[in-house]
N, C-alpha and C positions, 0 to 999 in steps of 0.2 A: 354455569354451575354443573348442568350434565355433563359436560365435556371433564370439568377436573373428577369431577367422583370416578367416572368413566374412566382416566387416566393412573388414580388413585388404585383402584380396585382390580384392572387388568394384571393377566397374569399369563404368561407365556409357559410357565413351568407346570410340569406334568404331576404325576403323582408325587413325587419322590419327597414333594415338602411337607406332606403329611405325617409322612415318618420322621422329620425334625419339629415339626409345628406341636403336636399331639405330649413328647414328654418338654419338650421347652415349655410350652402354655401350661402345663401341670405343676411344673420347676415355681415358675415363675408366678402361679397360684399361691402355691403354697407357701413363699416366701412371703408377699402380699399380705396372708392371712396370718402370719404369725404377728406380723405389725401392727395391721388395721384392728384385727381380732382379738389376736393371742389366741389361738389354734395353733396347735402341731407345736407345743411347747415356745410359741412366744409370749411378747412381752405386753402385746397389745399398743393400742397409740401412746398411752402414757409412758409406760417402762419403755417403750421406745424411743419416743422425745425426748427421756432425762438422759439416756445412753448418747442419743446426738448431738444434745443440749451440751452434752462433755468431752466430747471429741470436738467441737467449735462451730457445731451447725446449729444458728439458732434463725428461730424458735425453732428449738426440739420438735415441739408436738407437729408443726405444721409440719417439718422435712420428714418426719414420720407418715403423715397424713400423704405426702405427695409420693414421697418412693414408696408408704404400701398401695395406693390408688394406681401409679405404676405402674405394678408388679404384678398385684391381684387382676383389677381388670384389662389391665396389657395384656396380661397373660391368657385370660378368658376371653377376649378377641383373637389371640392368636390362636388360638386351639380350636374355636369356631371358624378363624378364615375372614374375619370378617373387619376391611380394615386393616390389613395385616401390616402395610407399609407403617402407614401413620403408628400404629403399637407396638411395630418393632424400632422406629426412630426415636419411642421416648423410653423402650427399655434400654437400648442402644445408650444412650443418655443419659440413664440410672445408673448404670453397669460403669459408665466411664467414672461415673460420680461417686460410685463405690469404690472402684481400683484408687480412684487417688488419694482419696482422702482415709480412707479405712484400710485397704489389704497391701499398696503399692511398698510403703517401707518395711511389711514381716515378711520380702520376698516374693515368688514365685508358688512355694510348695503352701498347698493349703492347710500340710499337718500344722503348720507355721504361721494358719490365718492368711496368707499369702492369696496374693492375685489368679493364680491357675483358674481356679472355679468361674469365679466372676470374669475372666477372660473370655474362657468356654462359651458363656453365654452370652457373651459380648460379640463375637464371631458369628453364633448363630442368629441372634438378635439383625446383625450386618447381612446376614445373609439372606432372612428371610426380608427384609429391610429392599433388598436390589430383586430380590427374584418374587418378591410376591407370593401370594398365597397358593396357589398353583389350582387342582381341577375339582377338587374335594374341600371346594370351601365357600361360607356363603357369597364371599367377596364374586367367587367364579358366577353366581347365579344374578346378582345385582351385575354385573358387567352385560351378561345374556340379554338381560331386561334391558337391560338402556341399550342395547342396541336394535329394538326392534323398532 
């Protein structure tokens, strides 16, 4: 079990993932919380659910309940570092399950509702995904420990 956390958590990359980690985990907060919440002008789990519920994902509430849990705390493990692989493989995840089903047939342009957005962070998601958390993150301080 030390070994996989250990293998989970390591991280070869230097600073520079902070400054993708920090507004993606904010992004991806925020989208979370208009779900789960209804903050920042959403719907919350209900008016979420009946939206999914209509597009062909059912149960509504639950697919609401799973892409805001996500997104929100995906996204607050990724801005903490903590974790970062595992929470970027299930925004990773989310992100694909948005393009297809919701943004892939208005396009590309997101004036258009279109997939660009959800791409964007479908990339970043992939990336912190392979490169890990990097030196400024708790992931970096739990690898420390288990190596002594």
């Amino acid at each position: 079990m030390k070994a996989l956390v250990k293998r989970i958590t390591h991280s070869t990359a230097g600073f520079s993932t902070l400054a993708l980690r920090v507004p993606v985990g904010i992004i991806f907060m925020a989208h979370g919380a208009q779900k789960l919440f209804g903050w920042f002008g959403g719907y919350g789990l209900e008016g979420t659910g009946q939206w999914m519920a209509s597009m062909g994902m059912e149960p509504g509430v639950l697919m609401a309940f799973m892409a805001g849990s996500a997104e929100f705390f995906g996204g607050l493990f990724i801005l903490l570092g903590l974790l970062t692989r595992p929470a970027a493989v299930a925004l990773a995840f989310t992100m694909v399950i948005a393009i297809a089903s919701v943004h892939l047939s208005n396009g590309l342009f997101m004036s258009n509702n279109g997939y660009e957005y959800a791409l964007a962070l479908l990339a970043a998601s992939v990336s912190l995904a392979l490169s890990g958390s990097g030196k400024v993150a708790i992931d970096n301080a739990i690898t420390t420990r288990l190596a002594k």
